[in-house]
Each structure stands twice: as structure tokens, then as C-alpha cells.
C-alpha positions, 0 to 999 in steps of 0.5 A: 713494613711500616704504614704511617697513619695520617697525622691530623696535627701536624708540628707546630712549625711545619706547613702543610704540604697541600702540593708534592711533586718530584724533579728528574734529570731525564736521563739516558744510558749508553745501552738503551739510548737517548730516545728512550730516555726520553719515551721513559720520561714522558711515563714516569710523568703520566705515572706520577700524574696517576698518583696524584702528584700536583707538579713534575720537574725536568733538570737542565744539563746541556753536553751530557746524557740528561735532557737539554732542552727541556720546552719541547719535552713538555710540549710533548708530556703535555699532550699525553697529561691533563693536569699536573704542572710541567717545571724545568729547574733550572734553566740558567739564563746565562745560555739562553737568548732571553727572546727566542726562550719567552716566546717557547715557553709561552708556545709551550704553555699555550699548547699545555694549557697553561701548565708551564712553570720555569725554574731559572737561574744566574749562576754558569759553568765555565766550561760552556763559554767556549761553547756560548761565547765568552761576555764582556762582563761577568757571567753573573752580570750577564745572566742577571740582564738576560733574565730581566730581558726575559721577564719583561718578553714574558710581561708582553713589554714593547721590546722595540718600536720601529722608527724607520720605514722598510725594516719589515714592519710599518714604522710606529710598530711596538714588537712584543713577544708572540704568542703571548701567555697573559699568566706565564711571568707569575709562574716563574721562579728564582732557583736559589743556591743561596741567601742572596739569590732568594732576595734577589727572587723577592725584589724582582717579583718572582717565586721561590725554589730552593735546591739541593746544592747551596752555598755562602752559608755562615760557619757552622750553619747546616743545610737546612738551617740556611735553606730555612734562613733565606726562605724566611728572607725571601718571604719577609723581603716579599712582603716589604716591597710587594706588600702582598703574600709571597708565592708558595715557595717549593723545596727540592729534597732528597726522600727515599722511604723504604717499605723493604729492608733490601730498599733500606740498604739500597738507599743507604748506599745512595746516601753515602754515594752522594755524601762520598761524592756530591753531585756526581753520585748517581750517573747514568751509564755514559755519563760526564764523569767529573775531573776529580772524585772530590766533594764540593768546592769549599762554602758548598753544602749538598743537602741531606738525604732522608732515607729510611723506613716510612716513619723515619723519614716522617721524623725526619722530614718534621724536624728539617727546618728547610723542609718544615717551612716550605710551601711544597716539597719536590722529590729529587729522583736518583738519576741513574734509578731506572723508570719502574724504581722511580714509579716505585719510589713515588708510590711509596712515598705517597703512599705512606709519608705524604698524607702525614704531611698534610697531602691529598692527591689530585686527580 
């Protein structure tokens, strides 16, 4: 096994990475059962909070074997937590009622401690309008009103004032968001697919996180080079309207290291899972399967997976200009991977790689 020692220079172009976290789905498998999923995704919180890990991220997927509703799931991490932050990525708006979700997320993150952030989203899967109802405009247009909605519940806005007595409220009353979470709104992010979602964050004052699908690249530019191209957009569009330092901005990234040749192998397989089939490698028993075996729709691009030996994947993760100029980098967890693998997975990692990127764990 290779033990990377902790570099105390880093590349000249990489950021120090001072936060780590990891993003799972909360799965569940047919044998087990959707309760245990969820027993098990409250551990492996408490085991990477252990580890010293600074954030932990829970994947949204409604009708499917993952966790659908992501607030009351932290609600309940949190009183088994201290300190590790609890992050739903992503929450796409175009499902949610924007009131009855500012006022669980401020509940949440009132009984957390305030330990809330949310990763919400523009983007819809048609195949949920016959479910939510179908909208007059397009569903990007809609998803983008229901977020400024949001924002401005969460900011403690006045969303009406009554102007008619015997409405349930004294007349001149000003109806805001309660409880009210006076830090939440800074603690949420745009989760960005592509360029012009990352301006999008910057112009209306949110933060940043990129995931491990992207799309509207330019031809013949990989991955990581127009994840890194819109994250530089974000920063700079930041700074023109906002006059300010950007938030720190968080990247999902596949990252397994492999401290065992049988681990190098298994890894390799789940590398070319997800080459041969994108998003819909790695499911839990059960599971949607999806309507073709095909790789993503064309101008798509799923992102690479670092795999390997600890100083491999460092090389690697150096020389990835996506991973280079992030703030923090989140681990994207293998959905069907199992609670002890997973643990093992973050041990791993923050036991060799992490402190050459410039991580100490918090405890």
C-alpha cells in the first residue's frame, strides 16, 4: 500500500482544499428495505463526521429506491451530529411549493443548529409532470420563478399583506416565513449543470456547486476543463455585480483510492460501469432501471472517475483543472456500495490523499 506523505507545497494552480465532504444517494435495496436505508445513512453520517469530514450531501431522486425527501433525513441526522454540515444536492425547484420548502428548511436548520445548506436546481425530468402537474410556461421558466420565490421566503421577505379584514389575520398584517432562519439564504447554492447556470448562481447571489453531469460544453472541451471554465465565470460575474469575494465554491467528484489490488480492481470495474452506462451505473437492488442501456443524450458529459492507488489519484486529482480550482471537493459515493464500503471508502481517502490537499479534519 502506498501512504502519500502530506505535500507542504502544493501545484502552483491548485487550491487548497481546507473543507472535504461526500455526497450520497441514501439508498435502499429490495432485500434490506427502505428503513434500513435510512438507519444506514444516518451511520455513515456519524462515521464520516468521525473522520473529521466538514459537510455530508444527500441526492434527491423522488419514485425510486433513494431518498426523496431529504429535510426530515437531516432533521433526524442532526440530533445524532454535532458539527458536520448537512447538504441536500439538489433539490430541483421545479417540484417543490417554494413556501412550504423555506419554511422545512428554516425548521431544519433551526433544530441543526443551523448546519443547513441546500443545493437546488432549474433543471425537471418530464417524466414527473404527469405527477406534479404540467405548468403554462416551460419548465425551466417555472423552476426559475419558484427559486426566486424561495430566496425571497428565505430572506424573511413580506410574501403578502393583508388588505381585507376576517382573512384569518388582522388587516395591515405583513406574512413572512416562520420560523425564521436569519443565516439560511447565505447557505444556499445554485447546483450547476452548466455555464450558464454557474452566472446564473453569481447574478442572483448564491453559492456554487458543480456536479458530476454537465452540459452545453463547447466542441472538443472535456469535463473538467468547462467545469473549470464556468467556475472561473461564476467567480468573476461575482465579483462584477456583488463587489465582493464569491462563497467557496464545492465540486462533486468521483474519488476512489485503492490501498488493495482487489480494490484497484473493484474500482476499475465501477469506472467502466459508469463510462458503459452514465448515471445509471451503480444501482441498488430494485432500483428504476432505465429505458435504454445508452450513454448520455448528445452535448452531455458525465465526469471522470479517479481511481487508483493513493498517489495516483493525487496526480490525478493535481492535474484536474475542475478539481484544481475548487473551494472544497465532495466525494460522490457509488450508490450501490454498501455502509461499511462507504466508511471505508472515506477512510481511505482521508487517510492518504486528503492531507496533500491541503485538509485537516475537523472534530
Amino acid at each position: 500500500m502506498n501512504i502519500t506523505v502530506p505535500s507542504s507545497t502544493l501545484p502552483a494552480s491548485f487550491r487548497a482544499k481546507k473543507r472535504l465532504g461526500f455526497n450520497t444517494r441514501v439508498s435502499f435495496n429490495d432485500d434490506a428495505g427502505p428503513a434500513q436505508g435510512l438507519r444506514d445513512g444516518i451511520e455513515l453520517f456519524k462515521a464520516a463526521e468521525r473522520l473529521g469530514l466538514q459537510s455530508g450531501w444527500a441526492y434527491q431522486r423522488h419514485f425510486d429506491h433513494y431518498l426523496s425527501s431529504p429535510l426530515p433525513f437531516f432533521a433526524a441526522t442532526g440530533q445524532h451530529t454535532s458539527h458536520i454540515t448537512l447538504g441536500s444536492a439538489v433539490i430541483p425547484m421545479r417540484y417543490q411549493d417554494p413556501i412550504l420548502l423555506a419554511e422545512a428548511a428554516a425548521t431544519t436548520d433551526l433544530l441543526i443548529d443551523g448546519r443547513l445548506e441546500l443545493a437546488i436546481s432549474t433543471g425537471a425530468n418530464a417524466a414527473f409532470d404527469a405527477v406534479f402537474g404540467t405548468v403554462d410556461t416551460d419548465a425551466r421558466t417555472e423552476a426559475k420563478r419558484r427559486q426566486s420565490r424561495f430566496l425571497a421566503a428565505l430572506s424573511g421577505e413580506v410574501l403578502h399583506t393583508v388588505t381585507e379584514p376576517g382573512l384569518g389575520a388582522p388587516e395591515g398584517a405583513e406574512l413572512r416565513v416562520t420560523p425564521h432562519s436569519p443565516t439560511l439564504r447565505s447557505r444556499i447554492r445554485q447546483g450547476s449543470g452548466s455555464f450558464s447556470s454557474a452566472v446564473q448562481a453569481a447574478e442572483i447571489g448564491i453559492g456554487l456547486i458543480s456536479g458530476t453531469v454537465l452540459h452545453d460544453h463547447e466542441e472538443g472541451e472535456t469535463f473538467s476543463e468547462y467545469q473549470a471554465r464556468s467556475i472561473t465565470a461564476y467567480r468573476t460575474h461575482w465579483r462584477n455585480i456583488w463587489g465582493t469575494e464569491p462563497p467557496p465554491v464545492i465540486v462533486a467528484a468521483s474519488i476512489l483510492v485503492g490501498n488493495t489490488a482487489d480494490l484497484r480492481e473493484k474500482y476499475a470495474a465501477y469506472d467502466l460501469e459508469r463510462r458503459t452506462l452514465g448515471i445509471a451505473a451503480s444501482r441498488p437492488k430494485g432500483a428504476l432501471q432505465p429505458a435504454e442501456r445508452v450513454n448520455q443524450p448528445p452535448g452531455t458529459q458525465i465526469s471522470p472517475v479517479f481511481h487508483g492507488d493513493p498517489d495516483q489519484v493525487l496526480e490525478a486529482i493535481y492535474n484536474d483543472p475542475g478539481l484544481s480550482t475548487a473551494d472544497e471537493v465532495i466525494l460522490f459515493l457509488p450508490p450501490a456500495f454498501g455502509l461499511q464500503e462507504n466508511i471505508r471508502l472515506l477512510g481511505d481517502f482521508t487517510g492518504t490523499v486528503a492531507p496533500s490537499l491541503g485538509w485537516s479534519p475537523s472534530f
